[in-house]
C-alpha positions in Angstrom: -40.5 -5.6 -41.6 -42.8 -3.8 -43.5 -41.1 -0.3 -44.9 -43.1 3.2 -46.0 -42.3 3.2 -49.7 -43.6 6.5 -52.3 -46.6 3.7 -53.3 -47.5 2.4 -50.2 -50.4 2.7 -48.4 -50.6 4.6 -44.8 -53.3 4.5 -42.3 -53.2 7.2 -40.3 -55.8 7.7 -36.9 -57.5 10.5 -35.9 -56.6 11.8 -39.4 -59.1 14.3 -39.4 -57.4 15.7 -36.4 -55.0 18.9 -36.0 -52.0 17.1 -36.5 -53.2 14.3 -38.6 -55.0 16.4 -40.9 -51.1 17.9 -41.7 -49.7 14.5 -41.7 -52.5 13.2 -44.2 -51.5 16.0 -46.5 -47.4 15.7 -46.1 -48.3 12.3 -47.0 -49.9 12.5 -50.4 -47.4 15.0 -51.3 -44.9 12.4 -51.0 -46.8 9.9 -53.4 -48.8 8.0 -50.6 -51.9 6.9 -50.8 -53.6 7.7 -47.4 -56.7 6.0 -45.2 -58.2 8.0 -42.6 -60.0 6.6 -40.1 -61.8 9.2 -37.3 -64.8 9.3 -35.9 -64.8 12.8 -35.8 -65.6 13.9 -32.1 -63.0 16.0 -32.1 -61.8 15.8 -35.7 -63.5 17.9 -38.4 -63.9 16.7 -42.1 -63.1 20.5 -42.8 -59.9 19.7 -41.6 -59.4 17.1 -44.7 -61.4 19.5 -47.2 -57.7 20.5 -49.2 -57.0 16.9 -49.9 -61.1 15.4 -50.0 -60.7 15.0 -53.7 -57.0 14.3 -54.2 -56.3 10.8 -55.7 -55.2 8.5 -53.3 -57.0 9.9 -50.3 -60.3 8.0 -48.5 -62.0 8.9 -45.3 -63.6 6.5 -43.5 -65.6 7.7 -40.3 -65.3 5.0 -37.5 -63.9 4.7 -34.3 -60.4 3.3 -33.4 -62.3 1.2 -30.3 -64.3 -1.0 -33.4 -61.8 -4.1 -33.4 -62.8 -5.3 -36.9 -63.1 -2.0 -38.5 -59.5 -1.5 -37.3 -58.4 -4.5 -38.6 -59.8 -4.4 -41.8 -58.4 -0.9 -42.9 -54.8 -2.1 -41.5 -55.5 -5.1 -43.6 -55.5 -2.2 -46.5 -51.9 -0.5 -45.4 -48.8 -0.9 -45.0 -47.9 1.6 -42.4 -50.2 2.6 -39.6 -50.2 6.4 -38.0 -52.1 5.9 -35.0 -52.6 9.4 -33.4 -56.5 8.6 -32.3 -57.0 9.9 -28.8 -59.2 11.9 -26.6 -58.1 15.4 -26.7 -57.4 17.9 -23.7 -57.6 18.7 -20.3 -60.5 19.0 -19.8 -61.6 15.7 -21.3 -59.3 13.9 -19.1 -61.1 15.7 -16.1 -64.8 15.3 -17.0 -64.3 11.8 -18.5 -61.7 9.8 -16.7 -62.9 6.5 -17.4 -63.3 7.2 -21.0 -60.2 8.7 -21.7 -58.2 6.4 -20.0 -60.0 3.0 -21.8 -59.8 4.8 -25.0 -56.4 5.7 -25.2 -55.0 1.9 -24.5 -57.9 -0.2 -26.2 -57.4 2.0 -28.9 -53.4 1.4 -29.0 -53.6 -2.7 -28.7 -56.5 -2.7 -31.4 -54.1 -1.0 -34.1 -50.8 -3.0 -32.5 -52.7 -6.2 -32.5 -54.1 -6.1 -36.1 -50.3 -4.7 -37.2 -48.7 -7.9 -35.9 -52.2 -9.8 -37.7 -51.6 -9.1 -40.8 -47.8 -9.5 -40.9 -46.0 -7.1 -39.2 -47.2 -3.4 -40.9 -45.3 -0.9 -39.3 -46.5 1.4 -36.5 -45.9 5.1 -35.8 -47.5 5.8 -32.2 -47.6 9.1 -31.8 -47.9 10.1 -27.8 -47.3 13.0 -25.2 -44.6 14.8 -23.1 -46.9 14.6 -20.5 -45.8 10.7 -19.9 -42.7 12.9 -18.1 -45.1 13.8 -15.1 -43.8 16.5 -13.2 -39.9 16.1 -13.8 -38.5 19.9 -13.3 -34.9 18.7 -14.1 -34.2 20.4 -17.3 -34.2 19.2 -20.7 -35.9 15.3 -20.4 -34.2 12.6 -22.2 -36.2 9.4 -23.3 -34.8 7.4 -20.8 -35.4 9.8 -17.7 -37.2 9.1 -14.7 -41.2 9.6 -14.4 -42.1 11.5 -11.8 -46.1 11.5 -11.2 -48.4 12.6 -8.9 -51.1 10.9 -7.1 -53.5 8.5 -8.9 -56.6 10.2 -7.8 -55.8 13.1 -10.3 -56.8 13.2 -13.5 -53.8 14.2 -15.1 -51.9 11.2 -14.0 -54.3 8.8 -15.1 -53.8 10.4 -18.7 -50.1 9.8 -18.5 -50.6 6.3 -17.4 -52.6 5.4 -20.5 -50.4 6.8 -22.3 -47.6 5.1 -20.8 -49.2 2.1 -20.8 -49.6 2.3 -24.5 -45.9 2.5 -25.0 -45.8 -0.4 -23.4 -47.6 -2.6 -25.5 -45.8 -0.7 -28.6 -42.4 -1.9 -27.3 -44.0 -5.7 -26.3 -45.3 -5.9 -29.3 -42.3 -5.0 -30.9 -39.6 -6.9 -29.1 -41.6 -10.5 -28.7 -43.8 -10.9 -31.6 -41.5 -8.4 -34.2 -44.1 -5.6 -35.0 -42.0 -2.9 -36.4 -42.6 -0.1 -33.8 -41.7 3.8 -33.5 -43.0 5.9 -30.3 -42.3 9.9 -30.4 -43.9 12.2 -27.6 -44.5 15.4 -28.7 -44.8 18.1 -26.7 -46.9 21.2 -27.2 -47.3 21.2 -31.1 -49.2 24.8 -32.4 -50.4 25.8 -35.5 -52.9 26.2 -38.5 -56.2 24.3 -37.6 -55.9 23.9 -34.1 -58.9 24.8 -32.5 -59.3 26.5 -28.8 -62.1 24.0 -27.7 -59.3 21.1 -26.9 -58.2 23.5 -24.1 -55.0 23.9 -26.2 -53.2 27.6 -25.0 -51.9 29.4 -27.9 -56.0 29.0 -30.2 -57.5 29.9 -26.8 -55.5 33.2 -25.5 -55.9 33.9 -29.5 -59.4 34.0 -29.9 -59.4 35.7 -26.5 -56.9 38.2 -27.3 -58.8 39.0 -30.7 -62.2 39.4 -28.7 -60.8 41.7 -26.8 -61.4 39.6 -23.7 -59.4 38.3 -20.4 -56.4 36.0 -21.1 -56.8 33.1 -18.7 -54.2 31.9 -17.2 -54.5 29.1 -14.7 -52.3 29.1 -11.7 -49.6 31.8 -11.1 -48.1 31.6 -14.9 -44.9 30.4 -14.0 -45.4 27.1 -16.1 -43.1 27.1 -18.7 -43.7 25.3 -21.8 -41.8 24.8 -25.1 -44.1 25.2 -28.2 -43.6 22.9 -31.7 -45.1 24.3 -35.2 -47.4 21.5 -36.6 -45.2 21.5 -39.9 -42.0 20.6 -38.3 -43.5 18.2 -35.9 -45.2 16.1 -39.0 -41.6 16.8 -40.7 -39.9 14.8 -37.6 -43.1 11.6 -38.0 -41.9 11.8 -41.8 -38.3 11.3 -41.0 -39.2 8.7 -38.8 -40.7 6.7 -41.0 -38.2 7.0 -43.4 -35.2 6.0 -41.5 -35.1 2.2 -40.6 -32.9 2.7 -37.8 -35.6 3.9 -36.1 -37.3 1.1 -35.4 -38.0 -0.1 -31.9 -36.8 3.3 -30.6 -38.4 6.4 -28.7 -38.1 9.7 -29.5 -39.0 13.3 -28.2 -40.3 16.0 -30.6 -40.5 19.2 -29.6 -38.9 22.8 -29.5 -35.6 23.8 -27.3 -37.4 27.9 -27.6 -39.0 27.8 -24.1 -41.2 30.2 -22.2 -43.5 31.0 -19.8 -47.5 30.6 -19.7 -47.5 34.1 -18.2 -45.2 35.5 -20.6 -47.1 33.8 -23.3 -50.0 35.3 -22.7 -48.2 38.7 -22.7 -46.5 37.8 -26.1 -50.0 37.1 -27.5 -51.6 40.2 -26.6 -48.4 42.4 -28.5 -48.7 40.2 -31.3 -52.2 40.6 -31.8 -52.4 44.4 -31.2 -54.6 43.8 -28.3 -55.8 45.6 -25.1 -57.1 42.5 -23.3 -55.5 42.2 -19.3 -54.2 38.7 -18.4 -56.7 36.6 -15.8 -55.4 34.4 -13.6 -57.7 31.7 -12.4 -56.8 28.9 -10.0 -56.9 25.3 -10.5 -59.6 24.1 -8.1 -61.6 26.9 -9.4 -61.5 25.3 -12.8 -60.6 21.4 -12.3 -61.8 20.9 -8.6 -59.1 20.2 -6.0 -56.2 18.3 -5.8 -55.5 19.1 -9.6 -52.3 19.0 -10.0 -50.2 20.8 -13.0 -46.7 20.5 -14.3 -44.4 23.2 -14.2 -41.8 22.6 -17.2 -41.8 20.6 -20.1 -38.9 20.8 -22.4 -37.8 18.3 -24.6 -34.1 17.1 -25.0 -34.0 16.3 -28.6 -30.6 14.5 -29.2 -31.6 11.0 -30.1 -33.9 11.9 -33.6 -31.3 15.3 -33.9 -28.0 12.5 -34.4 -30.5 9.8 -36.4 -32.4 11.9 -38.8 -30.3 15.5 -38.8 -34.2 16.7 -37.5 -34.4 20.4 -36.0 -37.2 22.4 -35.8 -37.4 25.5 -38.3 -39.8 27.6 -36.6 -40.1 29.6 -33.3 -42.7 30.9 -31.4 -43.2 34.2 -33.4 -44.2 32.7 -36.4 -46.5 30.4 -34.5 -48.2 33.1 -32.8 -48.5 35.1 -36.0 -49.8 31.8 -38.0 -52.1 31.9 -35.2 -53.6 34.9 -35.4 -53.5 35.1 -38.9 -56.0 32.2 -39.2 -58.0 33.3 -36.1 -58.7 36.6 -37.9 -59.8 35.0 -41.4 -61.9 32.5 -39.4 -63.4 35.0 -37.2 -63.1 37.9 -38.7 -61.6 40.4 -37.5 -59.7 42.6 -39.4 -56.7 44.8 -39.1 -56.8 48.8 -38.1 -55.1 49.8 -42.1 -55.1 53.5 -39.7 -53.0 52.4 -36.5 -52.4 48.6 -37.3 -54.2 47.5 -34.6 -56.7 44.5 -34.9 -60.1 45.2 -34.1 -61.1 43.5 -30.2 -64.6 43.8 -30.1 -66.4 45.9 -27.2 -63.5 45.8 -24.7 -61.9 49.0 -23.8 -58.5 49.4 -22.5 -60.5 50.9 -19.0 -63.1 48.2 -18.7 -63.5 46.5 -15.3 -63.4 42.6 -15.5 -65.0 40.8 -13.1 -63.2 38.3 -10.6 -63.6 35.7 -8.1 -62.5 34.7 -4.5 -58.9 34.8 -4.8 -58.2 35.7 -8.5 -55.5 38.5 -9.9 -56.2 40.5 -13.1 -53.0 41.7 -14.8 -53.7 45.0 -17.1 -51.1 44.3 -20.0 -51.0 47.3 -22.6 -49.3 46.3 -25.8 -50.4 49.1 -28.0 -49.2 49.4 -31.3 -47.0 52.6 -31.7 -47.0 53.5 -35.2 -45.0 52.3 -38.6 -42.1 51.3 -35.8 -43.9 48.7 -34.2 -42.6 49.3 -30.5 -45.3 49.0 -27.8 -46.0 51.9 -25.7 -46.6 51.1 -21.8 -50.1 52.2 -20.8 -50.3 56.1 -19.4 -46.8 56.3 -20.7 -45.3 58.3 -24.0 -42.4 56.1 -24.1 -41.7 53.3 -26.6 -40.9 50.1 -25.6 -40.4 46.3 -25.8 -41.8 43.4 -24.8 -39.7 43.7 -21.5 -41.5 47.1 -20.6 -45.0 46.3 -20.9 -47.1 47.7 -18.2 -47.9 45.0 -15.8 -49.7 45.4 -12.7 -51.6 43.0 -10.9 -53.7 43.2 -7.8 -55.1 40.4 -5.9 -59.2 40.8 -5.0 -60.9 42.6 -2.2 -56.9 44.5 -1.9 -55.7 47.7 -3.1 -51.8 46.9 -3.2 -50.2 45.2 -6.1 -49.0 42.0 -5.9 -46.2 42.5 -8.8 -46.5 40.0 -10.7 -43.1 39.4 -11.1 -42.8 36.7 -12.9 -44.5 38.3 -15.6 -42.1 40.5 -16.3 -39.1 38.8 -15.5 -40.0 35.9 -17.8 -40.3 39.2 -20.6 -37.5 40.5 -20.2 -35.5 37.4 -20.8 -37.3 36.9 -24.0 -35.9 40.6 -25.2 -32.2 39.8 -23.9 -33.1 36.8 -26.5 -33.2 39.7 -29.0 -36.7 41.3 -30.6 -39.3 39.4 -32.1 -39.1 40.4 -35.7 -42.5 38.6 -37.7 -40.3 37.1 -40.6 -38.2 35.6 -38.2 -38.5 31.9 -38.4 -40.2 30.5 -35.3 -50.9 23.2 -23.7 -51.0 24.0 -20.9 
């Protein structure tokens, strides 16, 4: 079985990615020469500009479904990353057929010319979403899928993705490929860009702007959230150890929240005056989409093999967030009030809505050098467990509460305050 040694070569698929764009870098830090291969519909080669002229790196643009382009470059490694897919939600919706062919003709091209050329090891990196809608708690590798009807897009996504685990453990157990699956779950941070669909970029860029956070359904999702670095830490560790071999193993965060409460988190962060937007799913996806409510990882198995924990919470990847959003875009920080500048948007504006949508007016204002928030029409300091929240639905004049908003804050502050030098999809 073909080990990853300091000199060895590693392929790595959709390199030019979020993720792989890390994982190419990790990787020539460590002394390996690197091959990317991306065909760059979702990938950017400005992704790869840090490491473009760094000995040992070459890009080669190309698509994981060209068989003999595969086969050459695995020809050229001796480890393969193959992270290549079609990205978000919304892709899965608009392009069913596509997605779902890509994803596993994609997985047996690279398995198939691994086990050609002698057995080069295989890192397939693939999604918490192969879970479905398991509401348990804390999922295990070896927990029951629980999946919704095959008519939704969603669930064909999992499939695929399910169906490429497959042929990593086939390959693996009857003709001795040298396979590792992990299923990440929600990995944030630096390069991640808002046009996947992917939550924390988008309520960014939308909190910066000064516009509407959208949040689809009633918020109540909850979601854990991995920073890029300590997910590429975990695919390093994998490949390290040989006991990891033929296994399966989560990545992700044990620091969970809700979408809502995200959103909330986001506009505090960010100094922002933006209100939170809830949109429904048909609106957005058509009917019969169908979402899941909790993904959390249980992380024992890579924990006990490779000592693995994540070093970073959600703070710090909301602030690396916005950080990067505002140098990209930007924007630029109040030196007066510490408040970043939102565009046009004032704190009174009306925001248009739909048939059946909420709007929910969150003020996280930035009270002077102490940092506390100060609750809209209010002189009174607080946390992220007092922010003003109201919501109404449209065409009524009572509010609808929204508590889950706030009772999803609140538990973050009994978790103690977000300090920003504290280590931290829908």
């Amino acid at each position: 079985m073909t080990s990853t040694t300091p000199t060895s070569t590693v392929l790595v698929t959709g390199g030019a990615g979020f993720i792989g764009s890390h994982l190419t870098e990790a990787l020539l830090d460590q002394g390996h020469s690197v091959l990317v291969l991306d065909d760059l519909s979702t990938g950017s080669e400005a992704a790869l500009e840090a490491v473009a002229r760094r000995s040992g790196f070459r890009f080669v643009k190309g698509s994981v479904l060209d068989r003999t382009l595969v086969d050459d470059l695995t020809r050229q490694a001796g480890t393969v990353v193959h992270l290549a897919d079609v990205v978000g939600l919304p892709s899965y919706v608009e392009r069913r057929l596509h997605s779902f062919t890509t994803s596993i003709v994609g997985a047996e091209n690279v398995l198939r010319a691994a086990h050609r050329h002698g057995g080069r090891k295989v890192l397939l990196v693939g999604s918490s979403e192969i879970y479905g809608k398991s509401l348990t708690g804390p999922v295990a590798e070896g927990a029951d899928r629980v999946l919704g009807d095959t008519g939704a897009a969603r669930w064909s996504h999992c499939t695929a993705k399910a169906v490429d685990e497959i042929l990593a453990t086939a390959y693996h157990r009857e003709l001795g490929v040298p396979t590792i699956v992990v299923r990440l779950f929600n990995t944030a941070g630096p390069r991640q860009g808002a046009g996947s669909g992917a939550v924390v970029p988008t309520f960014v860029r939308q909190a910066l702007k000064g516009a509407p956070l959208t949040v689809h359904g009633t918020g109540r999702q909850r979601r854990c959230f991995t920073h890029v670095a300590d997910a590429v830490d975990a695919l390093l560790k994998l490949l390290d150890h040989p006991e990891a071999v033929g296994g399966v193993f989560n990545i992700g965060s044990d620091e969970e929240t809700g979408i809502a409460a995200l959103a909330a988190r986001v506009i505090e962060r960010a100094g922002s005056n933006s209100p939170i937007h809830l949109v429904s799913y048909p609106e957005t996806y058509g009917p019969g989409h169908d979402d899941i409510e909790r993904a959390l990882p249980d992380t024992t198995r890579i924990r006990r093999l490779t000592g693995w924990r994540p070093q970073r919470g959600l703070v710090e990847i909301l602030d690396a967030a916005i950080a990067e959003a505002r140098r990209v875009c930007g924007a630029r920080d109040d030196s007066a009030g510490g408040v970043v500048s939102a565009g046009t948007a004032e704190p009174d504006e009306p925001v248009s809505r739909g048939p059946g949508e909420s709007v929910v007016r969150v003020s996280a204002r930035l009270a002077g050098p102490a940092g506390h928030a100060e609750a809209a029409g209010s002189a009174q300091p607080t946390g992220l467990a007092g922010l003003a929240v109201t919501a109404g639905r449209a065409g009524s004049t009572e509010p609808a509460g929204f508590p889950e908003l706030a009772e999803a804050a609140e538990r973050a502050e009994s978790a103690g305050p977000a300090e920003p030098a504290e280590p931290a999809l829908v």
